[in-house]
C-alpha positions in Angstrom: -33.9 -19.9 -25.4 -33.0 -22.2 -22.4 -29.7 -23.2 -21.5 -28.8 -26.9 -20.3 -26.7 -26.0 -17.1 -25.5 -30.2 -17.2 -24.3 -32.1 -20.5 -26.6 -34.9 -21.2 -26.0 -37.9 -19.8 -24.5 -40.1 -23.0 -24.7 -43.7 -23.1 -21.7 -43.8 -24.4 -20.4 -42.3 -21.0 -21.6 -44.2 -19.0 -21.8 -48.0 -20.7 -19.4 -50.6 -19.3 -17.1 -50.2 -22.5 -16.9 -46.9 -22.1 -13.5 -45.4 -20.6 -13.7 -44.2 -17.1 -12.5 -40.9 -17.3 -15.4 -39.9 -19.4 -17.2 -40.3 -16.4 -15.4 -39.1 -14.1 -15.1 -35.4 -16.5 -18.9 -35.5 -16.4 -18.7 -35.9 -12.6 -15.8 -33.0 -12.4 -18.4 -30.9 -14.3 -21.0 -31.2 -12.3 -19.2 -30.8 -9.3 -17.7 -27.3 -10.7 -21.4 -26.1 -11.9 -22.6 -26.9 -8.5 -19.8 -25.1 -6.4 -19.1 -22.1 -8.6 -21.1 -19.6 -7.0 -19.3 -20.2 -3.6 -15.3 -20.4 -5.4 -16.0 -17.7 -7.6 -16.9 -14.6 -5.5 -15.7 -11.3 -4.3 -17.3 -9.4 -1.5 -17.3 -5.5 -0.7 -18.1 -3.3 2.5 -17.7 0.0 3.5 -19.1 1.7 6.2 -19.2 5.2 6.9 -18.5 6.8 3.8 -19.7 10.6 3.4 -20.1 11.2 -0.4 -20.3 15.6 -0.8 -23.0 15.4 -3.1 -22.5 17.5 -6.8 -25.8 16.8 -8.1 -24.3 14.2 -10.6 -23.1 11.0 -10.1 -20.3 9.9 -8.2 -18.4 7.0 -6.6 -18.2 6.0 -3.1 -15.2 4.0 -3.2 -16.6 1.2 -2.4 -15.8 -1.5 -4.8 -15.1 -5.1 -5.6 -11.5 -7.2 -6.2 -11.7 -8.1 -9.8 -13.4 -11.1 -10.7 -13.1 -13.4 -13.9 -16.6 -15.0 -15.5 -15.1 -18.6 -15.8 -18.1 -20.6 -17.1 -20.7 -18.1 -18.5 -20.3 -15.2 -19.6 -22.3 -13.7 -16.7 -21.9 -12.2 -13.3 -24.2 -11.6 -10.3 -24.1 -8.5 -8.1 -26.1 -8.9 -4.9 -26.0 -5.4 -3.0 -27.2 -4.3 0.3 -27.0 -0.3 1.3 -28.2 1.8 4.6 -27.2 5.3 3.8 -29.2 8.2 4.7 -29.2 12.2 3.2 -28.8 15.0 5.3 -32.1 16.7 3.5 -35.1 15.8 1.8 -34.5 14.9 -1.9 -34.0 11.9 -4.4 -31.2 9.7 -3.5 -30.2 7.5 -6.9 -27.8 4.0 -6.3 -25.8 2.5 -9.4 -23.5 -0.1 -9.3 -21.0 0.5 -12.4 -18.6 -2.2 -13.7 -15.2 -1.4 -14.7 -11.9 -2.9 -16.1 -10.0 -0.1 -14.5 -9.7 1.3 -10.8 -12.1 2.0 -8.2 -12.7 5.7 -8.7 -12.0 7.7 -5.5 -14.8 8.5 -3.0 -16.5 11.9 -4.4 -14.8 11.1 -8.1 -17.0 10.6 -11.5 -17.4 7.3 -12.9 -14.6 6.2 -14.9 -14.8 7.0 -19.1 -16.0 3.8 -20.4 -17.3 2.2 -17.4 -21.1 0.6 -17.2 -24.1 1.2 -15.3 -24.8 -2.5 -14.8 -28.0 -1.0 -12.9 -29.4 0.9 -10.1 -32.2 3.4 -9.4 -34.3 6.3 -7.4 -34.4 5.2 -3.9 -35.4 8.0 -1.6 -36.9 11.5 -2.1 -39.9 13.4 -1.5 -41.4 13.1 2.0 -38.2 11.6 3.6 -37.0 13.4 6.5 -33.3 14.3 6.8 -31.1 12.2 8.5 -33.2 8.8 8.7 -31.2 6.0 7.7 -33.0 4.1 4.3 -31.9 0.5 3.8 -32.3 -1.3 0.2 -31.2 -4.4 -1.4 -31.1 -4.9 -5.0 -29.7 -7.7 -7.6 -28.6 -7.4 -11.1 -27.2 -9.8 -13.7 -24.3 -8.5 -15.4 -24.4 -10.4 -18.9 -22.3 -10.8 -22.2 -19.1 -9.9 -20.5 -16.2 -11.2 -22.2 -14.5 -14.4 -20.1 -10.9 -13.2 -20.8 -11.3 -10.1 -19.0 -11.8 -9.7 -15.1 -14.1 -6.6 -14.3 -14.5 -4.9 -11.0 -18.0 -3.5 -9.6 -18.7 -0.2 -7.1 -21.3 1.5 -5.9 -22.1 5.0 -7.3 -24.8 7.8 -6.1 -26.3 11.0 -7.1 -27.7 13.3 -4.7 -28.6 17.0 -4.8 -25.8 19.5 -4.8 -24.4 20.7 -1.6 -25.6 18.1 0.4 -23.9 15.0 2.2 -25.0 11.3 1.2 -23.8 8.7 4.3 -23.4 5.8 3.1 -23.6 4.0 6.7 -23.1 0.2 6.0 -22.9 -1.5 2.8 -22.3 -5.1 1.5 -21.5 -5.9 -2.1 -21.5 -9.5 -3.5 -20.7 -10.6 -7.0 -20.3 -14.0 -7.7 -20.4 -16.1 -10.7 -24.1 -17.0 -12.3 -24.7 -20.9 -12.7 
């Protein structure tokens, strides 16, 4: 089902009779659908962050300020990761949402806390050491509007080895 992103425009709005402020509300409305991706934001970096890989997954510690979903119920995380492995093997990327804290670099994700998504991004033929550079979006939907949720990256690497997370930028913003 589509969603009208702008109220229809009511004659009764916008007739002579008709009081100004109900205009100028419409206005104020389409004025807050337009700018609320560049008000409602919060941005993460990091930069060289070694993760001591246990073969499950585990934060970096690189993670978002919370954020509110004021007019929809959804959020959008734009990320963009160079990290490298210091052997050949799968490297997986998540980015979790949480109510709580940021777990610590090396931690396990929080109990309770989301894969919002993320996937395989390296393994097989890759040679130790080369940096791998991916960017990936996600759509974080049917969160509840009273609550403000905070967003970090997560990997999983084989045990015993070192993930580098080398540079990192983490955008979510609100969906209009």
């Amino acid at each position: 089902m589509s969603r009208l992103l702008v109220e229809h425009i009511e004659p009764a709005i916008w007739s002579k009779e008709a009081p100004p402020e109900k205009r100028v509300i419409w206005l104020q409305q389409l004025s807050d659908l337009v700018n609320r991706p560049a008000l409602n934001r919060v941005i993460a970096a990091g930069s060289s962050v070694a993760v001591s890989a246990s073969g499950t997954t585990q934060s970096t510690g690189i993670g978002t300020a919370q954020i509110q979903p004021l007019r929809y119920s959804e959020l959008t995380n734009k990320i963009r990761v160079t990290f490298n492995l210091n052997s050949i093997g799968p490297a997986y990327l998540y980015i979790y949402r949480t109510n709580g804290a940021i777990p610590a670099n090396g931690a396990a994700p929080n109990v309770g806390d989301v894969i919002v998504g993320g996937d395989a991004f390296a393994g097989g033929p890759t040679a130790s050491g080369v940096n791998q550079a991916h960017s990936f979006s996600f759509l974080d939907e049917n969160l509840d509007k009273t609550k403000q949720y905070r967003y970090y990256l997560a990997v999983q690497a084989p045990n015993g080895n070192t993930l580098n997370v080398v540079s990192s930028s983490h955008i979510v913003m609100e969906r209009s």
